[in-house]
C-alpha positions in Angstrom: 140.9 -138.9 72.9 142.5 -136.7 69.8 145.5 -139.2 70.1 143.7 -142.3 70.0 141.5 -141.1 67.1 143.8 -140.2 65.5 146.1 -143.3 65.8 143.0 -145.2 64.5 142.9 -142.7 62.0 146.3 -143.9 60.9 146.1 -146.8 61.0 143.3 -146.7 58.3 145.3 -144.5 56.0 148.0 -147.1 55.8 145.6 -149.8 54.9 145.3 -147.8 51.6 148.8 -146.6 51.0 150.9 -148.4 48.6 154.2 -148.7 49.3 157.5 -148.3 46.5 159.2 -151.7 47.3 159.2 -154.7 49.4 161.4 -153.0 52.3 159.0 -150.0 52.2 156.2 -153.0 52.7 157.5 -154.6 55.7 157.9 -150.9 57.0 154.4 -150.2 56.9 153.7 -153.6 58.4 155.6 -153.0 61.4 154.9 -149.4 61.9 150.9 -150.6 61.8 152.0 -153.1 64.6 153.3 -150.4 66.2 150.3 -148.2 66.3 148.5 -151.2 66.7 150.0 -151.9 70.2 151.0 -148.3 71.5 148.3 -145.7 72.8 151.1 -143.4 73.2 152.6 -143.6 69.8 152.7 -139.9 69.3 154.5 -139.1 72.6 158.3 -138.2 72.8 158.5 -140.2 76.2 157.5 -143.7 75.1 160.9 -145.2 74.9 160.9 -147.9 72.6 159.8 -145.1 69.8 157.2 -142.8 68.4 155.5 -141.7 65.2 157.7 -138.9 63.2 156.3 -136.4 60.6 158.6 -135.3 58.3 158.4 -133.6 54.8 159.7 -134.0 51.0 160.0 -131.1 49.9 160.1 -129.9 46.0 159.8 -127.3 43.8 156.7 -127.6 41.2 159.0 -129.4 38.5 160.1 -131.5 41.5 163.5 -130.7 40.2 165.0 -129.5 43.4 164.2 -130.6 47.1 165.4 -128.6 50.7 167.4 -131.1 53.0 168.8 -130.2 56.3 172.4 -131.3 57.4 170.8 -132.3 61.3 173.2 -131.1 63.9 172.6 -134.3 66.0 172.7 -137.0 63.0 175.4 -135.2 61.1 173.7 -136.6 58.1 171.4 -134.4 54.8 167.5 -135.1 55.4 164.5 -133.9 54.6 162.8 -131.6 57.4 161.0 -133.8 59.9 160.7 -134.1 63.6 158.9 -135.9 66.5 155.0 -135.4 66.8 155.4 -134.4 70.7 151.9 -136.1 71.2 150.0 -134.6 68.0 148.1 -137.2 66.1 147.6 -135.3 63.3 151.2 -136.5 61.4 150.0 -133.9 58.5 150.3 -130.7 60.6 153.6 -131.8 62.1 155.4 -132.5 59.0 154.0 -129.0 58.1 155.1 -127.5 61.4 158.9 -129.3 61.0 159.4 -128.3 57.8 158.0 -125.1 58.4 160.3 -124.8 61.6 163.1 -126.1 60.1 164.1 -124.9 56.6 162.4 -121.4 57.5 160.0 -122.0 54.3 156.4 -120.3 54.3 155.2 -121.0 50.8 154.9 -124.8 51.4 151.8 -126.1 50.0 150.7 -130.0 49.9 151.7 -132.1 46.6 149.3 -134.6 47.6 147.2 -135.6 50.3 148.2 -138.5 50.5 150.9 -140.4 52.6 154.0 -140.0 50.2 156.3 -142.3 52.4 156.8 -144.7 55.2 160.0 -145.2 57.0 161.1 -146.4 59.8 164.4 -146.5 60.9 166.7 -146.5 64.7 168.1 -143.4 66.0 171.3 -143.6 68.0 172.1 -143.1 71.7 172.6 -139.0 71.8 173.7 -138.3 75.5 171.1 -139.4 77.5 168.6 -139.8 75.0 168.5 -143.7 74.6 168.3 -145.2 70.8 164.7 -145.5 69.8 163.0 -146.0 66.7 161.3 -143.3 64.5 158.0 -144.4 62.9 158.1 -141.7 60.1 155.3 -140.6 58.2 156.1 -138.6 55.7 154.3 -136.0 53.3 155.1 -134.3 50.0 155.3 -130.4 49.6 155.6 -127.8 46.7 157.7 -124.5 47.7 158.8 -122.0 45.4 162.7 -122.0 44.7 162.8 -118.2 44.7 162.4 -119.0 48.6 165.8 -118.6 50.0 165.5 -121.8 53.2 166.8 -120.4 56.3 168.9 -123.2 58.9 167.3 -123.7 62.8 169.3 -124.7 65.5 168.8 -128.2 64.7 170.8 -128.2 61.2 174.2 -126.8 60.4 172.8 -125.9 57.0 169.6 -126.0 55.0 169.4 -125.6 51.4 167.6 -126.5 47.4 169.4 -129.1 45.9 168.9 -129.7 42.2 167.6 -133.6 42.3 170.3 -134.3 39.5 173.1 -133.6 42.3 171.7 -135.2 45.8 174.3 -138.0 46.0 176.7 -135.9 46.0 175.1 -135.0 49.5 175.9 -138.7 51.3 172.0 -139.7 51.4 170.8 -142.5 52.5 168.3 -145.5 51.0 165.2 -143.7 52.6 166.1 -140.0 50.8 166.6 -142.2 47.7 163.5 -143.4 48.0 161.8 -140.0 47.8 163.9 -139.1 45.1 162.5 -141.8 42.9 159.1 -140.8 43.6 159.7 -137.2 43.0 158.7 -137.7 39.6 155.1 -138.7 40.7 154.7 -134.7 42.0 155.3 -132.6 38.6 152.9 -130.1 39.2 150.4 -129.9 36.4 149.1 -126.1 36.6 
């Protein structure tokens, strides 16, 4: 019942949310079909995809974010991983991030949605490509907080926002980028 509450629960937040750009629009639009169509939208097992939490997250001058070189993708991201049927796509971008860069400090930016994506993942083995429906969230953490890698990433560290393309991100980690400026924390 949690699920399906809480896919409805969704599904109403992205009626509200204003995306960055056309492509970010046509995101939302098919990620609200998705939810739309899927009662099992949070579960790892439904095979054409599943909703993703991940997190963006900066220091209080949003001058620095954490990315994680993922093992599997070989690629810089921000922390993020599948909801493993949790509806509540707030507490598993916390978990993720929390899992994955070994940060405790983290504390929300907003409470709002900060950024849709959705985007294919590859074949990995016998994992099949899918699609990742990912709902992301913005997060203060103190730089002073040394980020610690999981067995998921090769490394995990702060990288000054002036310096991230030097990394090899993609459109999506862009996209946050050009929002950070929206999280300078006022106290």
């Amino acid at each position: 019942m949690e699920a399906r509450n809480g896919r409805f629960a969704l599904l109403d937040e992205l009626l509200s949310y204003h995306a960055a750009d056309g492509r970010e629009r046509l995101m939302v639009a098919r990620m609200r079909t998705f939810l739309a169509g899927n009662e099992a939208c949070f579960e790892r097992a439904l095979p054409s995809g599943h909703v993703t939490g991940s997190a963006w997250i900066v220091d209080p001058g949003a001058t620095a974010t954490v990315l994680t070189h993922h093992r599997k993708l070989d690629r810089w991201l921000q922390p993020g991983g599948h909801a493993d049927g949790d509806s509540n796509v707030r507490r598993v971008a916390l978990r993720e991030a929390c899992e994955e860069s070994g940060l405790h400090t983290l504390v929300p930016a907003r409470q709002a949605i900060y950024d849709i994506d959705v985007h294919e993942i590859p074949q990995h083995g016998s994992e099949p490509a899918h699609v990742h429906y990912d709902v992301r969230f913005a997060f203060y953490a103190q730089r002073s907080e040394r980020p610690l890698a999981s067995a998921e990433s090769h490394h995990v560290q702060w990288i000054p926002l002036t310096e991230i393309e030097r990394f090899g991100i993609d459109d999506s980690v862009r996209r946050l980028v050009a929002k950070s400026s929206r999280l300078v924390s006022r106290t």
